[in-house]
C-alpha positions as CSV (number, residue, x, y, z in Angstrom):
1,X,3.1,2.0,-21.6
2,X,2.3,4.8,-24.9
3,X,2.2,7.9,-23.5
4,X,1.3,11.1,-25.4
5,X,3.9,13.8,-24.8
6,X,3.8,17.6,-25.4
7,X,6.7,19.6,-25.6
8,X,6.2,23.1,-24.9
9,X,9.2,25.8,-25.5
10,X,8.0,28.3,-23.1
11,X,6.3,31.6,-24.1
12,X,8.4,34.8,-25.1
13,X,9.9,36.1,-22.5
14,X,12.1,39.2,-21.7
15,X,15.6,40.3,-22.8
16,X,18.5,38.9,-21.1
17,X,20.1,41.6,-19.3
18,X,22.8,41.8,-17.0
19,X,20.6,43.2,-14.3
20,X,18.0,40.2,-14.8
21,X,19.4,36.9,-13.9
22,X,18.1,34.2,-17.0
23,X,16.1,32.0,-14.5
24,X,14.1,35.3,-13.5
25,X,13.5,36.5,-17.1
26,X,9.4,37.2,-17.0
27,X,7.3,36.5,-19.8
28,X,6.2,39.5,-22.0
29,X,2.9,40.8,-22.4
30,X,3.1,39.2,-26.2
31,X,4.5,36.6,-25.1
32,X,1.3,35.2,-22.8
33,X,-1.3,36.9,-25.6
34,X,0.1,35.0,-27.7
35,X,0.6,31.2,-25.4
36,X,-3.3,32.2,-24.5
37,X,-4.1,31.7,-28.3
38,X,-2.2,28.0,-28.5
39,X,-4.1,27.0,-25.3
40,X,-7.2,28.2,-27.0
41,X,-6.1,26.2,-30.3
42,X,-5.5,23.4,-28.0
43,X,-8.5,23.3,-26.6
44,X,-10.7,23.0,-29.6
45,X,-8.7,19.8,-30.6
46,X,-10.1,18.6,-27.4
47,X,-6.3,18.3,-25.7
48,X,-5.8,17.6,-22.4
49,X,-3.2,16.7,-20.1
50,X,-2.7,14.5,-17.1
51,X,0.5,16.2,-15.7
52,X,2.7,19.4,-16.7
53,X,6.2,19.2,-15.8
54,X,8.2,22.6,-15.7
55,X,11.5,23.5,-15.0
56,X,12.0,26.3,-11.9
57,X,13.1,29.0,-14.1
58,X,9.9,31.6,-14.1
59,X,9.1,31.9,-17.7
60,X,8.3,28.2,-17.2
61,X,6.5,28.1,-14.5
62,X,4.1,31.2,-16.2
63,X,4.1,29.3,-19.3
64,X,2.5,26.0,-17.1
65,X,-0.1,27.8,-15.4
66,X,-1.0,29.1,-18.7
67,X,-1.2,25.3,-19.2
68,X,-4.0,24.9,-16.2
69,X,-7.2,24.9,-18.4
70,X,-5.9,21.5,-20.3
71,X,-4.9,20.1,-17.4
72,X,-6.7,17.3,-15.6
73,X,-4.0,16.9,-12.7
74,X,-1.2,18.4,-11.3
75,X,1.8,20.7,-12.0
76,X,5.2,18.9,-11.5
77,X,8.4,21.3,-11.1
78,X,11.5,19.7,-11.6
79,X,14.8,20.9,-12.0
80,X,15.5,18.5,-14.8
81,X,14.4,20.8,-17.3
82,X,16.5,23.5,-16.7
83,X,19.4,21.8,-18.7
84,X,20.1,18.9,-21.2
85,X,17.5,15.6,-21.1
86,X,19.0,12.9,-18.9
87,X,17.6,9.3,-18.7
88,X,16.4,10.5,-15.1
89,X,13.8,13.3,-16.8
90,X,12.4,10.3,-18.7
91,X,12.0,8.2,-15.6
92,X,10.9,10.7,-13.4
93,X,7.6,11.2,-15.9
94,X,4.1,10.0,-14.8
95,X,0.6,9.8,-16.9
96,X,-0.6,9.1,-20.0
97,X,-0.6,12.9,-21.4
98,X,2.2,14.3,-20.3
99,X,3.0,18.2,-21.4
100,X,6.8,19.2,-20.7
101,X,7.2,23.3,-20.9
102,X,11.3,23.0,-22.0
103,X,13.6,25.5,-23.2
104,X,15.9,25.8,-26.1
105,X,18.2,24.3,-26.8
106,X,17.0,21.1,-25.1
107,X,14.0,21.0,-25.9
108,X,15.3,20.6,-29.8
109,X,17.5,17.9,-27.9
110,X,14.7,16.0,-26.3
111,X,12.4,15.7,-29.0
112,X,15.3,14.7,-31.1
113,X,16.5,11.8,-28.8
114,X,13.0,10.2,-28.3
115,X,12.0,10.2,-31.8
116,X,15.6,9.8,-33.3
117,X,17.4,7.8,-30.6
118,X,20.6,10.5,-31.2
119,X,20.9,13.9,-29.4
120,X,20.5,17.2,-31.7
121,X,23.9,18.2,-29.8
122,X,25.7,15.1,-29.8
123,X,29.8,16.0,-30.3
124,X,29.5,19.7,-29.3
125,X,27.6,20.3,-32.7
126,X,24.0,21.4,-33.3
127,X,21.9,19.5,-36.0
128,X,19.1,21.2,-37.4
129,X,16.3,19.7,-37.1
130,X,12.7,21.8,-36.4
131,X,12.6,25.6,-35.5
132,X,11.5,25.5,-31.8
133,X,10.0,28.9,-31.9
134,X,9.0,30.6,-28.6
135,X,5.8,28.4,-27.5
136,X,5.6,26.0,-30.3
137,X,5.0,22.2,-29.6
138,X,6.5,18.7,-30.5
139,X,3.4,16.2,-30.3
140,X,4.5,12.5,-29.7
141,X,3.3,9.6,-28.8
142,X,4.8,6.1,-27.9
143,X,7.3,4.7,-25.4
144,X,9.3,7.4,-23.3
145,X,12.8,6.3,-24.1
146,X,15.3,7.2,-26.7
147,X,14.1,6.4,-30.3
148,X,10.4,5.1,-29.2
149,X,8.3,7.9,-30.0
150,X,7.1,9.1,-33.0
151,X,5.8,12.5,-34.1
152,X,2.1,12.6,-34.1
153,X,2.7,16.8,-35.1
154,X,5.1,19.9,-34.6
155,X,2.9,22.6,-34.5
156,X,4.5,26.4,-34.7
157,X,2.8,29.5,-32.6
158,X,1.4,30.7,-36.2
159,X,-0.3,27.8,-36.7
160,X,-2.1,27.4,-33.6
161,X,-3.1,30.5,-33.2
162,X,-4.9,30.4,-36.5
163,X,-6.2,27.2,-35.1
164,X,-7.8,29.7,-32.6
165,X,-9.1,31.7,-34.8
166,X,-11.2,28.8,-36.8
């Protein structure tokens, strides 16, 4: 079945500390302004979304409900984005528009593998390939497995939030 797939990096969040475990690292006040502004920029291109999937770590699961006014069914959390893409991520997905809110570096590493059919991190090294900012999105559409998608658009927080402001 093509499916459309979003993959969100989450919003900015705060510093790592050594107080603040990662998983628990909030996202800033900027940080949702500015994830606001995409939605916004989203919305006008009349984007919508089955299902978000999020990983349990909380800058995710603000970045999703951020998510809510695209989507047209439910929040999914699942552990399997809080680490490297696994064939059992791409099974476990459901819908026809599908937004993923990842982190870095896997989300680099999915988008890589399902349009490429090769990791970004394959033999310990890093390939450069897009600048996953802080809440910018990989648009693809096609068949969820390695190599079957193509890139519909990468769009970075700059440009949607001048889409917001059209």
């Amino acid at each position: 079945m093509t499916v459309e797939l979003f993959l969100f990096r989450h919003a900015e969040a705060e510093q790592r500390t050594a107080e603040l475990p990662d998983e628990r690292r909030a996202l800033t006040p900027r940080g949702r302004d500015r994830f606001v502004r995409s939605v916004e920029a989203l919305e006008r291109l009349e984007i919508d979304f089955d299902r978000v999937y999020h990983g349990p770590w909380l800058r995710a699961i603000q970045s999703a409900e951020l998510l809510v006014p695209l989507l047209d069914g439910e929040t999914v959390v699942t552990p399997l984005l809080a680490g490297p893409p696994t064939p059992e991520l791409l099974d476990s997905l459901e819908g026809e528009r599908i937004a993923l809110v990842c982190h870095e570096p896997w989300a680099s590493d999915l988008l890589s593998w399902l349009v490429f059919g090769t990791r970004a991190f394959e033999g310990g090294g890093r390939r450069e390939f897009l600048d996953f900012d802080k809440g910018a999105v990989g648009w693809l559409s096609g068949i969820v497995e390695p190599g079957s998608m193509s890139l519909r658009a990468f769009l970075t927080p700059k440009t949607l939030r001048r889409l917001a402001r059209v």
